[in-house]
Backbone atoms as SQL, in Angstrom:
CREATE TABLE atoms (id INTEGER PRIMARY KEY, chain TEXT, resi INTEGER, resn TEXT, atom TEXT, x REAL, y REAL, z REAL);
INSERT INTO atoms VALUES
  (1, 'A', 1, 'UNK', 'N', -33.594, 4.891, -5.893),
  (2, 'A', 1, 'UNK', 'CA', -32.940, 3.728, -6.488),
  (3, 'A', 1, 'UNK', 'C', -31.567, 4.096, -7.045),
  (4, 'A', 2, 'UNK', 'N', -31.418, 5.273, -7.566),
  (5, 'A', 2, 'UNK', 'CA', -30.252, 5.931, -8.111),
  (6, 'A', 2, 'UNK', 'C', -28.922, 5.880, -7.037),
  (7, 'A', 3, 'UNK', 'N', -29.428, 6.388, -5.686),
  (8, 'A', 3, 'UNK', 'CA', -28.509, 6.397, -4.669),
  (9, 'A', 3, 'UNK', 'C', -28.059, 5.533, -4.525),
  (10, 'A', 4, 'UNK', 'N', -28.884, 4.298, -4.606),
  (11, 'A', 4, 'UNK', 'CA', -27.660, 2.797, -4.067),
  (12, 'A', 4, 'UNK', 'C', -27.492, 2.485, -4.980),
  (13, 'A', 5, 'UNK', 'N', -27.442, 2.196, -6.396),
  (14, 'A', 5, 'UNK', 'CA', -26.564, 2.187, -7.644),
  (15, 'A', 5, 'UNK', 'C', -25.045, 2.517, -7.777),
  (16, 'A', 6, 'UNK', 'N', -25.545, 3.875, -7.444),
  (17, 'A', 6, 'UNK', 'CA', -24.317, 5.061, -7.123),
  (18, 'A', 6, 'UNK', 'C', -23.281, 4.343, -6.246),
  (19, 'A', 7, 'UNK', 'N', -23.850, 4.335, -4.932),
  (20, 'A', 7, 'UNK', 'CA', -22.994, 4.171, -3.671),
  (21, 'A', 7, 'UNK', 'C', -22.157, 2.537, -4.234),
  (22, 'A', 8, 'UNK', 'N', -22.944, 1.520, -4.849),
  (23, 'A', 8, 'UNK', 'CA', -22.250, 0.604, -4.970),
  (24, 'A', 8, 'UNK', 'C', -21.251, 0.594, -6.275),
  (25, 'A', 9, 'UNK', 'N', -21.497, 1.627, -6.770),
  (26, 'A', 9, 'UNK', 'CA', -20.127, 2.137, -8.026),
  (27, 'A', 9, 'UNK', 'C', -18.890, 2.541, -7.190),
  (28, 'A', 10, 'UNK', 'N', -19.469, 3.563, -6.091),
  (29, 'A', 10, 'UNK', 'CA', -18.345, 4.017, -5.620),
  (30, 'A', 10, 'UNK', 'C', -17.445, 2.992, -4.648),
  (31, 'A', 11, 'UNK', 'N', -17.887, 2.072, -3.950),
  (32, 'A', 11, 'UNK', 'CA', -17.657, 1.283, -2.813),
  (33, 'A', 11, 'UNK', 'C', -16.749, 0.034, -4.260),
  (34, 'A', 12, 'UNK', 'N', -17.481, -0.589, -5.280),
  (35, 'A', 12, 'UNK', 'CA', -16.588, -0.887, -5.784),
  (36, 'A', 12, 'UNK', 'C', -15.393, -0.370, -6.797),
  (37, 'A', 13, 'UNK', 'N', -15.214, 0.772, -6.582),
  (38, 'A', 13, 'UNK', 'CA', -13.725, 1.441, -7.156),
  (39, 'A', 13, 'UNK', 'C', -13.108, 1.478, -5.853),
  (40, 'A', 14, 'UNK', 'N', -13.481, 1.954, -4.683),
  (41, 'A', 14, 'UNK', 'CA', -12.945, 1.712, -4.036),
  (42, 'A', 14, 'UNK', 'C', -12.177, 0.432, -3.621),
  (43, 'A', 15, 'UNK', 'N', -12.782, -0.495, -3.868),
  (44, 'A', 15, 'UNK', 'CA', -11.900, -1.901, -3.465),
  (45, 'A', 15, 'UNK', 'C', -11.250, -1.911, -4.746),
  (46, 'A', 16, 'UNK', 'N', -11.173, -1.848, -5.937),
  (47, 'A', 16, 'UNK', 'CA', -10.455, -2.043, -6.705),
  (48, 'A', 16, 'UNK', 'C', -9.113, -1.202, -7.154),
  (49, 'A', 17, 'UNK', 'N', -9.426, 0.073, -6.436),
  (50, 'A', 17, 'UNK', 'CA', -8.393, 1.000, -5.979),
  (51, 'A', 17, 'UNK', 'C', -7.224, 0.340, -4.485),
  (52, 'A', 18, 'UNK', 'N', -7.785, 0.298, -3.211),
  (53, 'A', 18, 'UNK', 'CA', -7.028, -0.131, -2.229),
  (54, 'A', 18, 'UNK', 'C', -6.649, -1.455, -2.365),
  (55, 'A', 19, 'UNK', 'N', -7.103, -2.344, -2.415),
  (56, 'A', 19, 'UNK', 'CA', -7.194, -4.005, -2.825),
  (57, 'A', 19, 'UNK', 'C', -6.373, -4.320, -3.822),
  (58, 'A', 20, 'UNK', 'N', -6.831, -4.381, -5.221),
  (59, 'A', 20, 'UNK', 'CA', -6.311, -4.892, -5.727),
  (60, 'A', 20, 'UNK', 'C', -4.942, -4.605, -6.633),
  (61, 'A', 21, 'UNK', 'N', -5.428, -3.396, -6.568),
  (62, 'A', 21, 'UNK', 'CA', -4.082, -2.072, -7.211),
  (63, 'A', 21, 'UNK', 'C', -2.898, -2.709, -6.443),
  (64, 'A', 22, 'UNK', 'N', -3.102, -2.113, -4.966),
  (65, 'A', 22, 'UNK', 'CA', -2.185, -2.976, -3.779),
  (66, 'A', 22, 'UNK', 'C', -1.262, -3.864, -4.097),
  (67, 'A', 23, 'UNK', 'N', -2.321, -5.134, -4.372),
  (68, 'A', 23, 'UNK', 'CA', -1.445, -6.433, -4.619),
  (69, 'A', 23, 'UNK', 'C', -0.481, -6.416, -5.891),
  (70, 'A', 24, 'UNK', 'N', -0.762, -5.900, -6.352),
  (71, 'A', 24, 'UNK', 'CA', -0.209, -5.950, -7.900),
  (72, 'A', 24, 'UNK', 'C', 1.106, -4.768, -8.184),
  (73, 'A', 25, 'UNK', 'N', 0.735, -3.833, -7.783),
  (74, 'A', 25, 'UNK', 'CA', 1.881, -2.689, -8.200),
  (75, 'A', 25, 'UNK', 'C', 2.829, -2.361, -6.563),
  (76, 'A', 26, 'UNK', 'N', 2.353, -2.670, -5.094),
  (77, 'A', 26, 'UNK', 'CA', 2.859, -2.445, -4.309),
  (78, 'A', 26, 'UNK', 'C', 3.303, -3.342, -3.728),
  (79, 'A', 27, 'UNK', 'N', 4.414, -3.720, -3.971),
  (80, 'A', 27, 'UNK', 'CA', 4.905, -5.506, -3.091),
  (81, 'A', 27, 'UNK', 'C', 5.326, -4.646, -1.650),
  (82, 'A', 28, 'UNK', 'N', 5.517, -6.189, -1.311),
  (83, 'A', 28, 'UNK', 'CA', 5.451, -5.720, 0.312),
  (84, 'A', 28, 'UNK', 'C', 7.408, -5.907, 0.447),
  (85, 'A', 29, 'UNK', 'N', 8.493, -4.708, 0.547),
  (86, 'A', 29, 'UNK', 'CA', 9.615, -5.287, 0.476),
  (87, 'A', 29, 'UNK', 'C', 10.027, -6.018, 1.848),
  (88, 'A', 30, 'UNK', 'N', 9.236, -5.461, 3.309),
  (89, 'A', 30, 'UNK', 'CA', 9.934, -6.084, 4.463),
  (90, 'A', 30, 'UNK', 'C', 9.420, -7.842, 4.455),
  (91, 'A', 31, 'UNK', 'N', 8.455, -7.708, 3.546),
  (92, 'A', 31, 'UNK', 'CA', 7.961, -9.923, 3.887),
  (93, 'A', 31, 'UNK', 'C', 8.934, -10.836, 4.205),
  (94, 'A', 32, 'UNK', 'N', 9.056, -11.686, 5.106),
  (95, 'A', 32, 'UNK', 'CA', 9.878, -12.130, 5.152),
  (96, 'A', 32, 'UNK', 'C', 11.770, -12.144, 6.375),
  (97, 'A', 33, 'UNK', 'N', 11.523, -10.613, 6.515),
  (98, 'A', 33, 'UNK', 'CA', 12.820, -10.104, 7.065),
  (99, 'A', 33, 'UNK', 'C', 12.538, -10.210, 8.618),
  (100, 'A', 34, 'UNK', 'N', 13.453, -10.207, 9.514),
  (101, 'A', 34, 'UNK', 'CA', 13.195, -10.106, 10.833),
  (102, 'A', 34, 'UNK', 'C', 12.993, -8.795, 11.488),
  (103, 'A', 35, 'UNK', 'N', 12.779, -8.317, 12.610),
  (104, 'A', 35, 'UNK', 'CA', 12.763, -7.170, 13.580),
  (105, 'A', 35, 'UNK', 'C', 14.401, -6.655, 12.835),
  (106, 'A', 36, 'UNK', 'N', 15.488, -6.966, 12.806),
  (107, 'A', 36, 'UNK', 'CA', 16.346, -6.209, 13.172),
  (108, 'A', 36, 'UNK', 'C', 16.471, -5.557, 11.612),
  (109, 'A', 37, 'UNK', 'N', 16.287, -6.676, 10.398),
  (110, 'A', 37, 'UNK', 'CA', 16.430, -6.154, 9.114),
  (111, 'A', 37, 'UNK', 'C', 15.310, -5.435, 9.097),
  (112, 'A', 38, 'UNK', 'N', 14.240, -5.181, 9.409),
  (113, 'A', 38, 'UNK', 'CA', 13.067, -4.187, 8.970),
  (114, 'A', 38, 'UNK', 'C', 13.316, -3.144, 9.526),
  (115, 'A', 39, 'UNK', 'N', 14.335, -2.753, 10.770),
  (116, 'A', 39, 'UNK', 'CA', 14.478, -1.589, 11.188),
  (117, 'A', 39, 'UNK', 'C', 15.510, -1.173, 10.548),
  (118, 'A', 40, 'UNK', 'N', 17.110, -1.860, 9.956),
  (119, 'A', 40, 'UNK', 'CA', 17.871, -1.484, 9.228),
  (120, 'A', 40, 'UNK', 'C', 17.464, -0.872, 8.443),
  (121, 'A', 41, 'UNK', 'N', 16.780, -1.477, 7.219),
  (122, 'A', 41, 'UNK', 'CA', 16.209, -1.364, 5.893),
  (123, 'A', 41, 'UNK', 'C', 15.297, 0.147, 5.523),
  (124, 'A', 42, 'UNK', 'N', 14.569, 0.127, 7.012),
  (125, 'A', 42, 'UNK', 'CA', 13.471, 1.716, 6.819),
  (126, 'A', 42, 'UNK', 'C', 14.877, 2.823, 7.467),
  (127, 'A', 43, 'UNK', 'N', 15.341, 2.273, 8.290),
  (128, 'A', 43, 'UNK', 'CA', 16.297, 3.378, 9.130),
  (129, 'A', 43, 'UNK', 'C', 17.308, 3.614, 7.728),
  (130, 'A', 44, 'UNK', 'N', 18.086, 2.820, 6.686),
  (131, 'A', 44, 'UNK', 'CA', 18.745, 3.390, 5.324),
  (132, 'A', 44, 'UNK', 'C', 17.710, 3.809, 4.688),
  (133, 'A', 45, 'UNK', 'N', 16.395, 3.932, 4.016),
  (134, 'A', 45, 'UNK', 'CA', 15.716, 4.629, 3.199),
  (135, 'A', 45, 'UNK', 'C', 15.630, 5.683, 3.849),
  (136, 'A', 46, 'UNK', 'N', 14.766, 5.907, 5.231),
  (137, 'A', 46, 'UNK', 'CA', 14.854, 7.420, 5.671),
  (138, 'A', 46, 'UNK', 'C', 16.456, 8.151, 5.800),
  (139, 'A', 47, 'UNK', 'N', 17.342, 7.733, 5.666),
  (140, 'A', 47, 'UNK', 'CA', 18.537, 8.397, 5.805),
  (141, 'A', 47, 'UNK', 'C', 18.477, 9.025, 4.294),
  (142, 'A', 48, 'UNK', 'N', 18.642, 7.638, 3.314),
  (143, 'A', 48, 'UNK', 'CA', 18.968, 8.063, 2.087),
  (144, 'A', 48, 'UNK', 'C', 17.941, 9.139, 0.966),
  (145, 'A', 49, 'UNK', 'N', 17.154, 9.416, 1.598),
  (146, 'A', 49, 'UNK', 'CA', 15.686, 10.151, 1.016),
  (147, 'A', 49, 'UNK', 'C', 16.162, 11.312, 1.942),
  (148, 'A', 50, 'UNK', 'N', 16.576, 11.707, 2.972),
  (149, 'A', 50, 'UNK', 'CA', 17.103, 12.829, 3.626),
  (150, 'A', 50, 'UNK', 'C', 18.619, 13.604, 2.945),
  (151, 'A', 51, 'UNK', 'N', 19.007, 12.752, 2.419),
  (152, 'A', 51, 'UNK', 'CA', 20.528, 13.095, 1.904),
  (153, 'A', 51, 'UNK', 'C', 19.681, 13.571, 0.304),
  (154, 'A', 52, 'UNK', 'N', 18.771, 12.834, -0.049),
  (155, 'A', 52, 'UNK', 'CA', 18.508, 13.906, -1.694),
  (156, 'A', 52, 'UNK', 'C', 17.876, 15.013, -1.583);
């Protein structure tokens, strides 16, 4: 009985870790932008993260 107690502690941190953490602290910055701005946008961060 202990085991599935357990397992459903762990299964819900898990969603409350990937899920909802997610929504809240990780916005999504490309929402919204087209093909050409989402490739601009990652193609200047990987440049500018290479230059520090």
């Amino acid at each position: 009985t202990w085991g599935r107690v357990l397992w459903a502690i762990i299964l819900i941190k898990l969603f409350v870790m990937f899920f909802v953490l997610k929504l809240f602290f990780f916005p999504s910055f490309l929402e919204g932008k087209t093909e050409a701005e989402k490739q601009d946008y990652v193609g200047l961060e990987l440049t500018n993260r290479m230059a520090e």
